[in-house]
C-alpha atoms as a printed R data frame, in Angstrom:
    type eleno elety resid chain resno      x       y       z
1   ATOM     1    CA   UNK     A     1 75.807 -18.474 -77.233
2   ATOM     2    CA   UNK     A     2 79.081 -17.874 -77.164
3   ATOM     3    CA   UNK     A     3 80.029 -20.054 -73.932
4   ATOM     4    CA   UNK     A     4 78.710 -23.690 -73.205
5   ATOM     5    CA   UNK     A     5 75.038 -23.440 -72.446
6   ATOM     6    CA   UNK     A     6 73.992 -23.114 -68.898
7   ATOM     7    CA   UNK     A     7 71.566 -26.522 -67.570
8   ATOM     8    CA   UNK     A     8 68.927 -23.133 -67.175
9   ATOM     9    CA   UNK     A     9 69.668 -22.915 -70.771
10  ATOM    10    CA   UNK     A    10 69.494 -26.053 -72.160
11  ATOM    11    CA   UNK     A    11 66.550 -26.737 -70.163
12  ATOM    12    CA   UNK     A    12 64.761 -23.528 -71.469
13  ATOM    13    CA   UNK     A    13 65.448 -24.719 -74.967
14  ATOM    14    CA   UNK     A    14 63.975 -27.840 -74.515
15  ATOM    15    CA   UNK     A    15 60.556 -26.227 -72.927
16  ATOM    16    CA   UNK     A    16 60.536 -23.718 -75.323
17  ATOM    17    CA   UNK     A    17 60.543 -26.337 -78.359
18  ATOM    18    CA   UNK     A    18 58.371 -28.434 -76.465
19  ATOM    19    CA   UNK     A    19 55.524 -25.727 -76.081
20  ATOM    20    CA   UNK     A    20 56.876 -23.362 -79.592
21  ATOM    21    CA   UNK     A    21 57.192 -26.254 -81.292
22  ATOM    22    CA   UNK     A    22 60.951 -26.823 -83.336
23  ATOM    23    CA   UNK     A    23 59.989 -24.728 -87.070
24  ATOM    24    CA   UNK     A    24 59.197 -21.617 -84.625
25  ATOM    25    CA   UNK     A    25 62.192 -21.777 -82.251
26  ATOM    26    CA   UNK     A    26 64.424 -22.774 -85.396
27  ATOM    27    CA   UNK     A    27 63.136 -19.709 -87.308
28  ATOM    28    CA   UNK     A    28 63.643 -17.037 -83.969
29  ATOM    29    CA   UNK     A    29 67.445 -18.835 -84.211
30  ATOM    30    CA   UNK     A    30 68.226 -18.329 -87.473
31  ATOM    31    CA   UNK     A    31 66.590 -14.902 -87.805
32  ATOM    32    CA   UNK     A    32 68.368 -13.744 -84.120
33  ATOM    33    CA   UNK     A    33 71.812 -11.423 -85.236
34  ATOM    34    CA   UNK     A    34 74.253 -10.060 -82.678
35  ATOM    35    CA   UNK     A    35 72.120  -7.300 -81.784
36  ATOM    36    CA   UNK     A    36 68.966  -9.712 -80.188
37  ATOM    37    CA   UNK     A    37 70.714 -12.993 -79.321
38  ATOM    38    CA   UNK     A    38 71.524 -11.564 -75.963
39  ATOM    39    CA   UNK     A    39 67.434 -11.296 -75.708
40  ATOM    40    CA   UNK     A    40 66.976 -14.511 -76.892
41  ATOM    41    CA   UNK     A    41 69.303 -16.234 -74.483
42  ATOM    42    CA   UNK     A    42 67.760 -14.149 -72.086
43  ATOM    43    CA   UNK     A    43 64.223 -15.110 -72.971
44  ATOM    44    CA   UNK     A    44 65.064 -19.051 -73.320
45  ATOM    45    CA   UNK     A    45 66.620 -19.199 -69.863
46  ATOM    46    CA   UNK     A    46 64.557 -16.933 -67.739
47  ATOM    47    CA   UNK     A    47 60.862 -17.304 -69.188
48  ATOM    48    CA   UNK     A    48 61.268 -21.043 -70.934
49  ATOM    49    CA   UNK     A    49 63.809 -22.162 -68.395
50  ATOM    50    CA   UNK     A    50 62.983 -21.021 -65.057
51  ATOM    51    CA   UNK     A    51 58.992 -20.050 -65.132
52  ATOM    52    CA   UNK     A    52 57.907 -22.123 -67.845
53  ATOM    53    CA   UNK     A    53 59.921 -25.245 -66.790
54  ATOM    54    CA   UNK     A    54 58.818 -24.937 -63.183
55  ATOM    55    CA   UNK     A    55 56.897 -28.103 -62.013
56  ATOM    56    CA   UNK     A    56 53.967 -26.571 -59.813
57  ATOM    57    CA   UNK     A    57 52.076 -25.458 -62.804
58  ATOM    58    CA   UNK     A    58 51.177 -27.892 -65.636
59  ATOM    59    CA   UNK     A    59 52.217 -26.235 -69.417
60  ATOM    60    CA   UNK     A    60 48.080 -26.255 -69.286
61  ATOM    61    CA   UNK     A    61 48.018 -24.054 -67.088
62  ATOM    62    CA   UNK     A    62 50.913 -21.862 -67.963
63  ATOM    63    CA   UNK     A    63 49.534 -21.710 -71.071
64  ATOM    64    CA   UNK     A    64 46.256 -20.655 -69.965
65  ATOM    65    CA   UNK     A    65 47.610 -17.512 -67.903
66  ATOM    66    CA   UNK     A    66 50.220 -16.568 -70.282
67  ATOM    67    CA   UNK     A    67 46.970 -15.836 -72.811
68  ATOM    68    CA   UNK     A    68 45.181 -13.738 -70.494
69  ATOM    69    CA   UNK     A    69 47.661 -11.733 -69.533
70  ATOM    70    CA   UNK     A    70 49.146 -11.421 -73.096
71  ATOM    71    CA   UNK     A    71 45.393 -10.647 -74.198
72  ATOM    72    CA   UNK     A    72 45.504  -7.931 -70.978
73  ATOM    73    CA   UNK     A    73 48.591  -6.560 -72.083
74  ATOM    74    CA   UNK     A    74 47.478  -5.928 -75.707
75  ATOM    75    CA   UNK     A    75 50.517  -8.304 -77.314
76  ATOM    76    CA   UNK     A    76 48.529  -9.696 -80.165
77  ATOM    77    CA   UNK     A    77 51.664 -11.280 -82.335
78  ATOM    78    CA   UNK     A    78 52.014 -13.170 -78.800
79  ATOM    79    CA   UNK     A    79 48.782 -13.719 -77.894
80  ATOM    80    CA   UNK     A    80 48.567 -15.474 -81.435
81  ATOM    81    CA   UNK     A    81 51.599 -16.971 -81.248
82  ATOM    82    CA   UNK     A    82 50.254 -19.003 -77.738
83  ATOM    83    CA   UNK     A    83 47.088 -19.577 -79.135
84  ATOM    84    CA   UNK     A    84 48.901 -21.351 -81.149
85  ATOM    85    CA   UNK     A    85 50.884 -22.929 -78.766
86  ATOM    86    CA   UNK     A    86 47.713 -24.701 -77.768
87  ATOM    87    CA   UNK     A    87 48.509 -27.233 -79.675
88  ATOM    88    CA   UNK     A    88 51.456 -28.499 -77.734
89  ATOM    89    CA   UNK     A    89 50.653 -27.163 -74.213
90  ATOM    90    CA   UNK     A    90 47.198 -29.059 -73.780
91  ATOM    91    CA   UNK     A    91 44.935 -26.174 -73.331
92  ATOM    92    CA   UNK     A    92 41.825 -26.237 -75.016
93  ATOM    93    CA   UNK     A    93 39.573 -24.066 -77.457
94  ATOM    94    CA   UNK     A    94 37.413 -23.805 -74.082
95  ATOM    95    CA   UNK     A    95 40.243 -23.150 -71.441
96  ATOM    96    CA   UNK     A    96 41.097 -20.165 -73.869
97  ATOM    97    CA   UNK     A    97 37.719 -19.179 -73.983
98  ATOM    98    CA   UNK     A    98 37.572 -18.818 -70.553
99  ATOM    99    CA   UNK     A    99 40.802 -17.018 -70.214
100 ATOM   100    CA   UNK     A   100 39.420 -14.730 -72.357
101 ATOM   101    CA   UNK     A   101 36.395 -14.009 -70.325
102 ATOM   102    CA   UNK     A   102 38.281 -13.504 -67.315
103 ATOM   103    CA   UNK     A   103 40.163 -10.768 -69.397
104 ATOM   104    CA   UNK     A   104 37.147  -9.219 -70.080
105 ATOM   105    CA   UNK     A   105 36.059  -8.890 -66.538
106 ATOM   106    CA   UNK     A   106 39.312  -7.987 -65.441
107 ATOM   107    CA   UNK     A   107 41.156  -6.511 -67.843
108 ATOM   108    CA   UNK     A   108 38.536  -4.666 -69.727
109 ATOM   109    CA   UNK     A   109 35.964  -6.105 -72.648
110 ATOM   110    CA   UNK     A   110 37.728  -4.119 -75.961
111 ATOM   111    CA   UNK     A   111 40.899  -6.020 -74.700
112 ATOM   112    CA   UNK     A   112 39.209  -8.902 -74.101
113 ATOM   113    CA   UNK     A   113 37.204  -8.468 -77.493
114 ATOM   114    CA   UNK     A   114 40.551  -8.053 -80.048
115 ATOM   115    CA   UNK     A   115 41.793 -11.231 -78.263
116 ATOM   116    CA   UNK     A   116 39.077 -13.663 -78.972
117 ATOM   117    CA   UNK     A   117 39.142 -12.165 -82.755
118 ATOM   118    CA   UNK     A   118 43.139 -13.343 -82.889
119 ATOM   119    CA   UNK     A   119 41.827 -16.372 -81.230
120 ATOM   120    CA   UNK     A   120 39.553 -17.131 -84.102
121 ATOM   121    CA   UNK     A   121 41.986 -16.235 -86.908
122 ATOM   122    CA   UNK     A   122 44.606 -18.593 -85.135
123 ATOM   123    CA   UNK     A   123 42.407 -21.784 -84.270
124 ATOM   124    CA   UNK     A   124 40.935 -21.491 -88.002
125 ATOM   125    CA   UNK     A   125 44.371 -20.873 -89.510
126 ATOM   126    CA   UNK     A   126 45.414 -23.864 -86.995
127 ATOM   127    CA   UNK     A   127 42.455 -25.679 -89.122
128 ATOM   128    CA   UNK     A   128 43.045 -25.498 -92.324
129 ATOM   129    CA   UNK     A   129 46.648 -26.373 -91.650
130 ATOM   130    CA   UNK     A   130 45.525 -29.560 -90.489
131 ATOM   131    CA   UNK     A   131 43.380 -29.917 -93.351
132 ATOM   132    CA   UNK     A   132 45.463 -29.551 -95.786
């Protein structure tokens, strides 16, 4: 940014660290050029800091929508990445499983479907990074 960060801002960093974890939102940073930092400022202090920091819903639960409608929407690098995100946010293998279901009912079953395969491929990539 090229002025002093907004409180919106700063808050929306910490959020987005806090559910990204730091080696994803350090690698968008030093990847972003002066074409997409506007987006990125954009993104970090209207999604991360005014809907994600937002106190009625828990990061749970945030978490838990922001699947099922990424998994609606068809975003599968997204969907992954906040499957991964699971991690940090407190939603479980199970919440996500159920998110997923209610995509299939209401968003359609192939949707539904391609999600639950990028869920598998993240929570057993997620594995064998902890195994390691």
């Amino acid at each position: 940014m090229n002025e002093t960060p907004s409180e919106r801002y700063r808050q929306g960093m910490a959020t987005r660290r806090a559910v990204l974890g730091d080696a994803h939102v350090d690698r968008a940073a030093a990847t972003a050029t002066e074409f997409d930092r506007p987006f990125q400022e954009l993104i970090t202090e209207a999604a991360w800091g005014h809907v994600w920091s937002r106190p009625v819903l828990t990061k749970r639960e945030r978490s838990i929508v922001t699947i099922a409608l990424l998994a609606a929407l068809g975003q599968d690098e997204e969907v992954a990445m906040h499957v991964r995100a699971t991690a940090n946010t407190g939603a479980s293998r199970e919440d996500v499983c159920e998110a997923l279901l209610h995509v299939a009912i209401y968003a359609g079953v192939p949707a539904a479907n391609h999600a639950i395969k990028i869920a598998k491929q993240t929570f057993a990539q997620m594995d064998a990074e902890k195994a390691a």
